[in-house]
C-alpha angles and dihedrals in degrees: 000000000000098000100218101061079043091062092042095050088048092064094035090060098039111128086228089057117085147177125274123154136005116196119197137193138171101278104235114216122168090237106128098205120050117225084242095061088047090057087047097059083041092061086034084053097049091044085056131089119206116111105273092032081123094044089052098041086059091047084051101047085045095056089040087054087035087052103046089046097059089040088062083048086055094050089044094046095238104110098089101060090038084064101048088046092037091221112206133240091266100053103039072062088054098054090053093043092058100049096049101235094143135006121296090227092055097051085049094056091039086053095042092052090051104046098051080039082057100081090103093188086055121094102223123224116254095236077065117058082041087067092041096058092036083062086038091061087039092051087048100044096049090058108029088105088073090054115027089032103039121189096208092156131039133174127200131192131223106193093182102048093029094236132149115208119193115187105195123190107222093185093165079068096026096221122130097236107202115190124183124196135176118241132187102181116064094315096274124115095207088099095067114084104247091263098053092057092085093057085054089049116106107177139350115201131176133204138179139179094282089065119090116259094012089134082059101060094041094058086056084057091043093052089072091051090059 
């Protein structure tokens, strides 16, 4: 185990450390159509009546489930490296499943409807396409507070040893950024002028997905998004 995150992980989960302030944000991807307006086009697409209004509906809610998954890879900092490798469907799935970000029963029916929807020379059934973009609404509605509601930024107080851990999400670089201060008044820093911070700061340390156990410190984060 990387001993740093294990040391790390020994003080987070300390039962002396506890929990003290979430900061969220709109998490900004460079995507240039959302997975809501996807699902938008793919209801547009079902009321309609010319000839391929089902085959499109399904392109649409595709490209919706496609989109909010690699949003959440984007949030986990994982997208970069999905798109140099192009991961597939399946193990994009994988990744979530692991780390336990919805429930396994749903990914497998969201995986089952795709797979017998992936025949592209098929013409799909109305009845469906209908399921598939009724799991594809669940699926982005389960894990829409990763994305809508973005923690980017999480403290964490040690009464005993007097520490202040922030755990900040720096998805741009994608990198896990963990700072620990010592603090004296209430365990905030909001009572230091801006310039004196830095003299409180311990230690700064960053991870990303290449470190061992990464995966390990990121489902502690994700544990105060649920």
């Amino acid at each position: 185990m990387n001993q740093e995150i294990k040391n790390i992980l020994s003080e987070l989960n300390s039962d002396k450390t506890e929990f003290s302030l979430l900061g969220t944000t709109t998490l900004k991807t460079n995507f240039d159509i959302s997975p809501q307006e996807f699902i938008k086009y793919a209801e547009l697409d079902l009321s309609s009546n010319y000839e391929h209004n089902i085959v499109n509906a399904l392109s649409n809610a595709k490209r919706a489930l496609d989109s909010q998954l690699d949003s959440l890879l984007v949030c986990l900092g994982y997208y970069g490296i999905s798109q140099k490798k192009y991961w597939s469907f399946p193990k994009k799935i994988d990744l979530i499943n692991e780390l336990g970000i919805i429930a396994p029963r749903v990914l497998r029916k969201i995986n089952k409807q795709r797979n017998l929807l992936e025949h592209q020379f098929i013409k799909p059934d109305e009845e469906s396409v209908e399921d598939f973009l009724d799991i594809t609404l669940l699926f982005i509605a389960s894990t829409d507070r990763f994305t809508l509601k973005f923690a980017n930024i999480i403290h964490l107080k040690n009464i005993e040893q007097k520490k202040l851990y922030v755990i900040e999400n720096n998805y741009v670089e994608e990198k896990l950024n963990v700072h620990i201060y010592k603090t004296e008044k209430q365990f905030s820093l909001a009572y230091l002028e801006p310039e004196k911070i830095e003299n409180e700061l311990i230690s700064t340390n960053s991870y990303n997905h290449k470190d061992i156990d990464y995966d390990e410190l990121l489902k502690f984060y994700l544990t105060y998004l649920k």
